[in-house]
N, C-alpha and C positions, 0 to 999 in steps of 0.2 A: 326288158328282162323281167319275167315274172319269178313269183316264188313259187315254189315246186311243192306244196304241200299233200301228204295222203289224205284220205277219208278221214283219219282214226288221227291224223294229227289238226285236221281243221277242227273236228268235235273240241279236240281238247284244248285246245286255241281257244275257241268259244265259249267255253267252259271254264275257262281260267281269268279272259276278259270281263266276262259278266259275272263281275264280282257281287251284284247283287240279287241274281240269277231271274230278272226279267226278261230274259230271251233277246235285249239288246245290249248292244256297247257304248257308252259314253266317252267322249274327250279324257274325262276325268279318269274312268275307268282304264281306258289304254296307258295315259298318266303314267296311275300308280302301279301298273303290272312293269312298264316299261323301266321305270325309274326305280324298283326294285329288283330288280334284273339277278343280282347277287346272291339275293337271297337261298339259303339253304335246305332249302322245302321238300326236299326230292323223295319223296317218299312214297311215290307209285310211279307204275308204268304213263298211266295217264298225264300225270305231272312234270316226267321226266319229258313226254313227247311233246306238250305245250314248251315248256323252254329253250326246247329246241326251235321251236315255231319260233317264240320270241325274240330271240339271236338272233335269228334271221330277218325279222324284221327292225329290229334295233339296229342291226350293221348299219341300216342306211341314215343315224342319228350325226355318222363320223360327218357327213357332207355339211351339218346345220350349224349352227352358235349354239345352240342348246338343245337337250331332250325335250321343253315345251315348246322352241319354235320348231322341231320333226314332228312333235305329235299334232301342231294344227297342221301340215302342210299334208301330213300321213290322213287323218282325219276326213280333209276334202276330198281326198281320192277315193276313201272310203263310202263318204256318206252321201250316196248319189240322190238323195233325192232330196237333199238339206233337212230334213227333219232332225237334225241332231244326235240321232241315233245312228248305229250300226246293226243292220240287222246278219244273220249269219248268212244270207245269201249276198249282202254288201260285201262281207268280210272275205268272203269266197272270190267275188268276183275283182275285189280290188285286193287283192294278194298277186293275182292274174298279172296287173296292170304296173307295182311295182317292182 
């Protein structure tokens, strides 16, 4: 079962992830996006359609013992070629896949 995300919602997926706007995602980066999930930041369209992304991807955190053992397991799916990063065609393609 993949996730079903638009154009304008992966952008902003990506955009929210790469919190330090290197054009990839880290472990740590998904981390702190995912682990603050609450947070009350909604203050653009763009913002509002990443959280949505994020929900979505968090759901599947209910199956783990923890938010850090989802996000290595989330991570490996991600990051196909093991370089440790995520690039946004990783991110695209393994949204697909979970």
């Amino acid at each position: 079962m993949g996730i079903y995300l638009s154009p304008e919602e992966r952008d902003a997926l990506m955009s929210r992830f790469d919190t330090n706007r290197d054009g990839n995602i880290s472990d740590v980066e998904i981390y702190n996006v995912l682990s603050r999930l609450n947070s009350k930041d909604l203050d653009s369209e763009v913002i509002e359609q990443a959280n949505l992304a994020i929900k979505k991807i968090a759901a599947g955190a209910e199956d783990h013992a923890s938010m850090k053992e989802y996000v290595k397991v989330l991570f490996k799916k991600f990051d196909l070629n093991n370089d440790g990063l995520i690039t946004m065609q990783e991110l695209s393609d393994g949204l697909k896949r979970i």
